[in-house]
N, C-alpha and C positions, 0 to 999 in steps of 0.2 A: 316556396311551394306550401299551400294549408295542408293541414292533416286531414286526411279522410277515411272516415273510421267504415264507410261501405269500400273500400277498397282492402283495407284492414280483412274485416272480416270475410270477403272472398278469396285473400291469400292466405289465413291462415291453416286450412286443411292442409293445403301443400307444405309448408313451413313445418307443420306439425310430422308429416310425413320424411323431412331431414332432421329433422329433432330427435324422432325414432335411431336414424340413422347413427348420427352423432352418439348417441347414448351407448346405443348397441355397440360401436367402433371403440368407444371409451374402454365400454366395461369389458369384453374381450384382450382389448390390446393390455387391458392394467392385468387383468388375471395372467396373461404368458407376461409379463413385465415383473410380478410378485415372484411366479415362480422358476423364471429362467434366470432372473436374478439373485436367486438362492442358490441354484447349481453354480451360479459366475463365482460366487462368493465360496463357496467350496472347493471348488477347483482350485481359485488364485490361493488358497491357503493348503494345497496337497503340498506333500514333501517331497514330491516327484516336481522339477524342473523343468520335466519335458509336460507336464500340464500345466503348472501353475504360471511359467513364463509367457507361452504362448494366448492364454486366459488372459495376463494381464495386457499382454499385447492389444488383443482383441478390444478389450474393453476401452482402453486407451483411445483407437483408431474411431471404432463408434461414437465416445464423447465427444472426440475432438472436431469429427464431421457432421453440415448441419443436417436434420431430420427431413428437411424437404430434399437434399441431394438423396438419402437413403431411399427417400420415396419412388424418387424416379430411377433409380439404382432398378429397386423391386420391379415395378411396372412398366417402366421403358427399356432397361438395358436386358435386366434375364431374359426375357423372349428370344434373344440372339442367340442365346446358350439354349435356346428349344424351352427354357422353363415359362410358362406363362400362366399370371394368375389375375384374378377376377381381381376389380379394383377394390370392392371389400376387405376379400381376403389379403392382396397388398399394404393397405392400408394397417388392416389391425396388426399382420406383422412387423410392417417398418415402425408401427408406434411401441408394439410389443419391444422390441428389439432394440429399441430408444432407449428407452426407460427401464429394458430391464440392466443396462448397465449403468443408470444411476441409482436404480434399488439396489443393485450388488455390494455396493459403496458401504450405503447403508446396513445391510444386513453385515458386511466389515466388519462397520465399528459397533454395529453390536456383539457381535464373533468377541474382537479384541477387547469386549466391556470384562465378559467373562471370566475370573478371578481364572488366575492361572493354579492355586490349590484345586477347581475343580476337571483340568484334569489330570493332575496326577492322583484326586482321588479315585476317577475313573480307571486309571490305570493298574493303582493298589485296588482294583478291585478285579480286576482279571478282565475288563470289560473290550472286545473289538473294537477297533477303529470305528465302526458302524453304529454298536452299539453307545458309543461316546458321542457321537455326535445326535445319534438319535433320541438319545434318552436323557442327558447330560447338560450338553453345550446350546441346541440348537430351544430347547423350551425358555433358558434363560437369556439368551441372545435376541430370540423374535419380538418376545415381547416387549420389552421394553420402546424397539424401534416401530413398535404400529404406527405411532402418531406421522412419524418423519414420512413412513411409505405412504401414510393415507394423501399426504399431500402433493404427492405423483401425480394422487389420482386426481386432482385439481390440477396439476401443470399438466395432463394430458389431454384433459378432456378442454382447455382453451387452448389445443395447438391442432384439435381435427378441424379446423378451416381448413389448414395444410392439405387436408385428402382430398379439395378439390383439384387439387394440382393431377392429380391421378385421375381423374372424372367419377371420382364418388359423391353421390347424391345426396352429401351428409346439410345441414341444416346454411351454412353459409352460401354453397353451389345454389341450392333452389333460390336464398334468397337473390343470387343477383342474378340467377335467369331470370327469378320473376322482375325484376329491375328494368335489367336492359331489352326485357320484352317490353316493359308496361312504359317507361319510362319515367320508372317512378322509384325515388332510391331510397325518399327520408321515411315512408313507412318500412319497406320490409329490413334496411340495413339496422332499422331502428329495435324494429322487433326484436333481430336475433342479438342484438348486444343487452335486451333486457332479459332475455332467455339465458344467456350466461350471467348476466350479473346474475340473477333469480337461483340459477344452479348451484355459483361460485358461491353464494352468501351462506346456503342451505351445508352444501358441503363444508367451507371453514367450521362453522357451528357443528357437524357431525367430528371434524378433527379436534374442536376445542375436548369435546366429550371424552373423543378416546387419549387426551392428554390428562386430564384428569384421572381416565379411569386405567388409564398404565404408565402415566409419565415419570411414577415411583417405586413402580416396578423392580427397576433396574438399582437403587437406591437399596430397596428391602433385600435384594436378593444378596448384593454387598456386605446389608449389616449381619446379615443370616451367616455369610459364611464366615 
């Protein structure tokens, strides 16, 4: 089949219009992924058993199952249970909720990077449990793992094809509606795979950045104490 660049440019409004989608679905699901995987991560580390076992339990069960079953978990099975949500809002949860148990990982071992002098300095210092983590553990833990989380946010943003499964309109759904209406596959399938290369490239180079600009972080913080 030739390329046809008038067929191109009458699909690409619509294309442009799941593109939105896709971003939008990315950038929501990574924001509840960042920080519901920072309460994961605090939890599995309380000294309380009746939290921190059942946490890791949880996180466990989510890794271990795939993100498209979660999907339809959301959008097809809750509705039994009376719960029912818009495919959007399914989607950005089951992504959120993906991923926020492999940022909890992450934010872990930056937890366990944390020089075990600082917190019994926090301690010799009369400081709450609260205030330990807030003031103390959690500034020298985060930073360092920017680089690791940013690249979530690239393993997420190539797995919302998955939310057609749910009948969200994100950037892959339009292209093979518009396919299998037109009957035409090598333009628009074409499109959206240079639309994420185009994304994925921009992004690595945004994560190279912040590996530079805190991959030493955790390094400095070490030789300081």
């Amino acid at each position: 089949m030739e390329w046809d660049w008038q067929f191109v440019w009458q699909i690409l409004p619509t294309l442009a219009e799941g593109a939105k989608i896709t971003i939008v679905a990315t950038l929501l699901g990574y924001v509840l992924a960042v920080v519901l995987g920072l309460v994961l991560a605090v939890m599995r580390r309380s000294p309380n058993g009746l939290i921190s076992r059942p946490t890791g339990g949880f996180v466990e069960f989510v890794r271990g199952t795939p993100l498209l079953v979660q999907l339809y978990f959301l959008f097809y099975i809750l509705p039994e249970a009376g719960i029912t949500l818009a495919p959007l809002v399914a989607g950005v949860i089951g992504l959120g909720l993906h991923y926020a148990t492999y940022t909890s990982e992450v934010y872990r071992a930056g937890i366990d990077n944390v020089p075990r002098g600082q917190w019994e300095a926090a301690k010799a210092c009369n400081l709450t449990y609260r205030q330990t983590w807030r003031h103390i553990i959690l500034p020298q833990a985060i930073m360092p793992v920017i680089p690791a989380l940013a690249n979530y946010l690239i393993a997420m943003f190539k797995e919302t094809p998955l939310l057609s499964a749910i009948t969200v309109l994100e950037l892959m759904n339009q292209a093979r509606s518009i396919a299998n209406y037109n009957y035409r596959y090598v333009e628009p399938i074409t499109l959206v795979g240079v639309f994420f290369l185009v994304i994925s490239l921009i992004s690595v180079i945004g994560v190279k950045y912040l590996e530079r600009r805190f991959g030493g972080y955790g390094r400095r913080g070490r030789a300081a104490s």
